[in-house]
Each structure stands twice: as C-alpha cells, then as structure tokens.
N, C-alpha and C positions, 0 to 999 in steps of 0.2 A: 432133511433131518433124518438121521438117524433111527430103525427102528426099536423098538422096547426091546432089551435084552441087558442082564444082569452086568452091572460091572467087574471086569475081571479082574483077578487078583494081580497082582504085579509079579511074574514070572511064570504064571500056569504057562502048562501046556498047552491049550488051548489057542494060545495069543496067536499062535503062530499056525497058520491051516498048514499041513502034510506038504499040498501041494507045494507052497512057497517058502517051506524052512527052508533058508540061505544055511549053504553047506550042512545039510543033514548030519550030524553029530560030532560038529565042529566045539571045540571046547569052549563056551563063554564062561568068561570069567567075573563074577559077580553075579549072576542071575543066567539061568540059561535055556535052553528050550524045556530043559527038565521039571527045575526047578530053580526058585530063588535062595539061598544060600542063608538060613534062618540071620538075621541083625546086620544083613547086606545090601538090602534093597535100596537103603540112600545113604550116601557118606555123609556124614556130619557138616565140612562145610568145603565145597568145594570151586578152586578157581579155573578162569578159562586157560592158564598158565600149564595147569594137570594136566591138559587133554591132547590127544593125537587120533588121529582119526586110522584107524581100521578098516578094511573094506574083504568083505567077503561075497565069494559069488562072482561070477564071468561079469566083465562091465557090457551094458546097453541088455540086462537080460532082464525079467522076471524076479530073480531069486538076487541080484546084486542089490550087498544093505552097504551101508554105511555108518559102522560102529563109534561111541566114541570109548577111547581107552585112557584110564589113569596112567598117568609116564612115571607117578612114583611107586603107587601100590599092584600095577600089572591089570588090574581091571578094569572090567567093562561097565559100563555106568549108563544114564541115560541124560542124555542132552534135555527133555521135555523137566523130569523131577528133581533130578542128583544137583544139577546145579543151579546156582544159587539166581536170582533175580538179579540182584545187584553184585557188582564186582567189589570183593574184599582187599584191602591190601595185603601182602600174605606174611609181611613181619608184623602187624599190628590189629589182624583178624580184622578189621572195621573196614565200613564200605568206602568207597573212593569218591560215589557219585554217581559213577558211570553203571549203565543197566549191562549185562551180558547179553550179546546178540546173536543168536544160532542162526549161519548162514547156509540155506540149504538152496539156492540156485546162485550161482556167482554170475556178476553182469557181463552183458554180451554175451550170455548163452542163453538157450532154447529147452533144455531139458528139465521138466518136470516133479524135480523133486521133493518131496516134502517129506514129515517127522512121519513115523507112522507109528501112530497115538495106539492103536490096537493089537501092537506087538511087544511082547516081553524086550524091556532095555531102548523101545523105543529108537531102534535105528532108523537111519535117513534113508528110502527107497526114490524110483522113479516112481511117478502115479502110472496107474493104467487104468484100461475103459475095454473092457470085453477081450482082458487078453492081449492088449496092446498098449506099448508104453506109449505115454503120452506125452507130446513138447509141444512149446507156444508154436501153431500155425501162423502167428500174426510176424514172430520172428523173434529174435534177442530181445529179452528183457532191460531197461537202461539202468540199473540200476541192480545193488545184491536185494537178495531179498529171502526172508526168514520167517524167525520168530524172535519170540521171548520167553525164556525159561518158566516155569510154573504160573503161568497162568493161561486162563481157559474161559473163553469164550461161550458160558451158558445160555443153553436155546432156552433155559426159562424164565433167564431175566429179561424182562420187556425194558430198554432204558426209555426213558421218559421224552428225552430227544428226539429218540428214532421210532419208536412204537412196535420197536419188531426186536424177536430175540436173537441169541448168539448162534456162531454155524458151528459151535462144537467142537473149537478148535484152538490150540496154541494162539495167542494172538499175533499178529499177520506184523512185517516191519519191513520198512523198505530203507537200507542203506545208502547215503548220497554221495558218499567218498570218493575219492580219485581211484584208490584201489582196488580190482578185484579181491572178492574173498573167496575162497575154495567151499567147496560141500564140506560141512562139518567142521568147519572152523569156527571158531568163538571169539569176539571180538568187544573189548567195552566201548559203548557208545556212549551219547549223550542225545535226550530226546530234545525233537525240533516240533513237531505237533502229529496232528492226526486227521485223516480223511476216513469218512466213513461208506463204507462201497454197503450196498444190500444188491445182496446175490441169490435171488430165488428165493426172495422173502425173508430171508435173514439178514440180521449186521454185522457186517465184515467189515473192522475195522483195520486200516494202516497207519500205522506209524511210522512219521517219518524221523530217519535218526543220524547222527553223522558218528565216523570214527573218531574218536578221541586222538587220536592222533593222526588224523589229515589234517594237510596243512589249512584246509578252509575250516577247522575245528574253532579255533579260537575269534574267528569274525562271526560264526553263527550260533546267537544263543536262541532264538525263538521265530517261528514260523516267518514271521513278518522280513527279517533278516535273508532268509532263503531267497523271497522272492525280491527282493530287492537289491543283494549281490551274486545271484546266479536266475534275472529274469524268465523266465521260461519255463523251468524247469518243472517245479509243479504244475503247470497244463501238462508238462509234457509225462508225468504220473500220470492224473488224473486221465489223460484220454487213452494211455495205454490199457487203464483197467476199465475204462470206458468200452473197448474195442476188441479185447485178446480174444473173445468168443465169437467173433462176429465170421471169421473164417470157418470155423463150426458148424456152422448154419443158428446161431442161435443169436436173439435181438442184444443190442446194447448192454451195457450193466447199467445202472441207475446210483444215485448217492441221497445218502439225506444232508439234512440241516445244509440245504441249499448251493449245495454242493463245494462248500467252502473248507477249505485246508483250518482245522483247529488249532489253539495255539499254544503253549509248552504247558502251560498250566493245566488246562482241559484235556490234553494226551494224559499227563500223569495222572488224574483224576481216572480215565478208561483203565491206565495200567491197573491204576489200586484193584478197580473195581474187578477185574480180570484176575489178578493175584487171588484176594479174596474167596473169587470164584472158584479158583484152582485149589486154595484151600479149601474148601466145600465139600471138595470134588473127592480128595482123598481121604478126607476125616469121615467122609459118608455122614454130613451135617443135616440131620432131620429137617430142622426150619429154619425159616429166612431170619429169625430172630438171632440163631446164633453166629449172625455174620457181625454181630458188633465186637469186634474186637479194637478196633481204635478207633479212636474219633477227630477228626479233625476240624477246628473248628473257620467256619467262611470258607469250606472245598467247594471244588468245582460241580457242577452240575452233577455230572457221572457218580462222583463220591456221596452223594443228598441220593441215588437212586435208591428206589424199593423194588425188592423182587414183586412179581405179578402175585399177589394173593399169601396168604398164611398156609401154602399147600406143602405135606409133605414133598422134600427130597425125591425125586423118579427115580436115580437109582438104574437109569433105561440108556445112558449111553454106549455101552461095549465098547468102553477104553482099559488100556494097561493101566492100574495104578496102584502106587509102593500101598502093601502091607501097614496096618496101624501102628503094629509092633516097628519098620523100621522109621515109619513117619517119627517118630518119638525121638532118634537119633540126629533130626537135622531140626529139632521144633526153636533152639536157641538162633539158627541162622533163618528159619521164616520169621522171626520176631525180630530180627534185626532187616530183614528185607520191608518189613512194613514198617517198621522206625525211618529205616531211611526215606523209604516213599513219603511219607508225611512229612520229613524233611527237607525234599526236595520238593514238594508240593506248596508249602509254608515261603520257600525260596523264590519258586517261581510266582507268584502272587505279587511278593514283593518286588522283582523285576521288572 
C-alpha cells in the first residue's frame, strides 16, 4: 500500500520527480510538466477513435512515456481520467455498450508496462524496481492486458467477498482476442467476467474482456461461454497470474472466492463499484455515504458493498488527479458512464 501523502493536483509539478521528466521541456499539450492549462484537465467527452499514441523519451530507457494525443484538437490527455468508461457512438454521443480498454502490455510480450497513476496526463511507462526496468521473467504474457478508464481500485474498501482492500490502482483487464494490441491503444470491449488475484494482501481484480470485433466476439457473451468454446484458457490465465512471481524468488499469488472466474453480471457489479470509487477519488468525497449516486435494484454482490466504516476520505494516496474545476466539464459523460453500467448490469441479470 501506498504511503500517506496528499493527493496531487492533476498537472503539478511535482507528479513528475526531476530525475524522470520524459524530455525535460518538451511541450505537452493539454496539461504539462508546468502546469495544467486552467478548463483543460478533462475533455468533455472523449472516444477511443480521438487517440494516437505519442512516445517521448529513448525506447527500453527510464524516462520513455507513452502519451495519448487527441488526433482532432492536437492534445495530450490522459488515458486513466479524460476518457470515457464506456465507448460513445460519436454521431449520437450515447454509449454503444462496449467498455474502453487501455492496452498497456500487448500479448506475447514481456515488458512491463503500466498507466503511471502519479504522473501529470498519466502516461504509459515501463515499471521499475531499484532502477531497473522490469519484464515478466516467467516470459510473454498470453494475452493483452490493461486497464479500464476511471476507475480505481480503493485500498479502503474492504469488498465483502474478498475481506481485503483495493491495490490502488486502475482496474486490471485482460483481453482474449486473436489480435495484438499496441501500448496505448484503446479498444472497445465487451466484458466476459472476473477473477480476483490478492496480491500481498490486497484485491487485485481481472477482468476478462473480449474485442468487439474479434471474430470470437459474437459467440462469447458470458464467462461460462469462454470456457466452454476455448477450453483451457482460463486455467491458462489463472496459472500465469498464479506463477509470474515465482522467478523473482517470491511464493505463488493466491485468489479468493475459490479461485473461480466470475461471471458477466458480477464483473459489472466490480466495474460499478471501481467507477464509483474513481469518482470518489477525484471529487475528494468525505464519506462513504456520498457514494449513492445510483441505485440498482437486485445488483450483484459487489454493487450491495459498504465501504469499511463511516471514516473520513484518507485523502493518502499520491495519485495525478483532474482539478474539481475541470472534473465539472466531463460530469454529463460520468452520468452517462453510470447510466449505462446499470444498463448493462440490468442486461446481464436477465441473460
């Protein structure tokens, strides 16, 4: 877990240490190492359609980010805030269905990449560990694997399922397509369920998702479907996240709720709760009370949870996140991201 330290504004200077600004006085556009550009920090409503991916910085190095850039308006934006949960159709602004999928390791590779939550604009870096960049020792990952836009994995909600909190983090997604995805690419999925990994005493939740348009798209609507027209495959998840440590010198990873793949209805239920959470996260929401904002009625497990206690907001994670002022400019697309989750939550019930 993370230590106690203030959350940072979305574009300070600070986000970003000295040592590791990617190209020291490189012009970003939309937010930058300086500062965020007052009524800039999130676009109103944006598709995965807008984005091209940027890269600043020598590749395999330290200081190499991974930007995304708007292809209409020239700016930099953030894959974690700016865009949207759900994918919009873009002549009739409303959601399609499909979640947006931020891919930041594409399959059959080994490099380490992830969002990096504590940098202004939120670019995609490789991890490191004492100065050195890190990749899967165990080998190629099978699978893309990412996240999901605005939502966030709080270490102080205890879910009732798992009895442990969140790792602090974008919520985790594993894409099952035929396709590679690139680093920074954005793609609409569709969810198939969820395994939940605990990692050093947190819950680390995956989602598994399929591309919308691969061709095994339309034969899988729900967990049960995966394993019964591509056998295998989930063990062959589960034991990869079972094992990637284990070359590290470090034991097993571990799973709750029996270590069973969850099924369409129960993922959406983690998403809400995750969304939610990410709205929490930027509104800087005192208490757990003002998480009612929609109610769904017979949701899943995850959607019935209660945060741990009536305690103030910590306030202690030392994340990037947008200004209140630009939060205010995309509040029409978070209400339409939770409309449609209860929609598609409402859906999969009935399925």
């Amino acid at each position: 877990m993370a230590a106690e330290a203030a959350v940072m504004p979305y574009g300070a200077p600070a986000l970003v240490p000295a040592v590791r600004a990617p190209g020291r006085g490189m012009a970003l556009r939309g937010g930058g190492e300086d500062e965020a550009p007052k009524g800039k920090g999130l676009k109103r409503v944006m598709s995965h359609q807008d984005i091209e991916t940027e890269t600043f910085g020598e590749q395999d190095t330290l200081e190499a980010r991974y930007f995304a850039k708007d292809k209409d308006e020239g700016e930099h934006r953030s894959l974690w805030h700016d865009l949207p949960l759900f994918e919009s159709d873009p002549e009739t602004g409303k959601p399609t269905g499909s979640l947006n999928f931020v891919c930041e390791i594409p399959k059959w590779t080994r490099k380490k990449f992830e969002l990096a939550t504590k940098e202004a604009l939120n670019p995609i870096k490789q991890d490191e560990k004492k100065g050195q960049l890190r990749t899967f020792k165990k080998g190629d990952i099978y699978f893309n694997y990412g996240c999901f836009p605005r939502t966030w994995e709080d270490p102080d909600f205890v879910h009732p399922d798992v009895k442990v909190g969140g790792d602090n983090d974008p919520l985790d997604v594993c894409e099952i397509g035929l396709r590679q995805i690139q680093t920074g690419k954005v793609r609409p999925v569709k969810v198939l369920g969820i395994l939940c990994m605990i990692d050093e005493g947190e819950a680390d939740w995956k989602v598994v998702v399929i591309d919308r348009e691969d061709p095994w798209a339309d034969k899988l609507k729900d967990i049960d479907d995966v394993q019964r027209q591509i056998p295998g495959l989930l063990d062959a998840i589960r034991e990869w996240f079972r094992t990637y440590k284990i070359p590290d010198g470090k034991p097993p990873n571990e799973f709750a709720l029996g270590e069973q793949f969850m099924n369409r209805a129960y993922a959406l239920g983690v998403v809400h709760e995750t969304h939610r959470a990410w709205a929490r996260l930027v509104k800087g929401n005192a208490e757990e009370d003002g998480l009612e904002t929609t109610e769904v009625k017979d949701a899943p497990a995850p959607e019935k949870a209660k945060a741990s206690g009536k305690k103030k907001f910590t306030m202690k994670r030392n994340l990037s996140v947008p200004a209140l002022d630009a939060l205010k400019q995309v509040e029409g697309s978070m209400l339409s991201d939770d409309s449609a989750l209860a929609a598609a939550m409402a859906k999969a019930k009935v399925e």
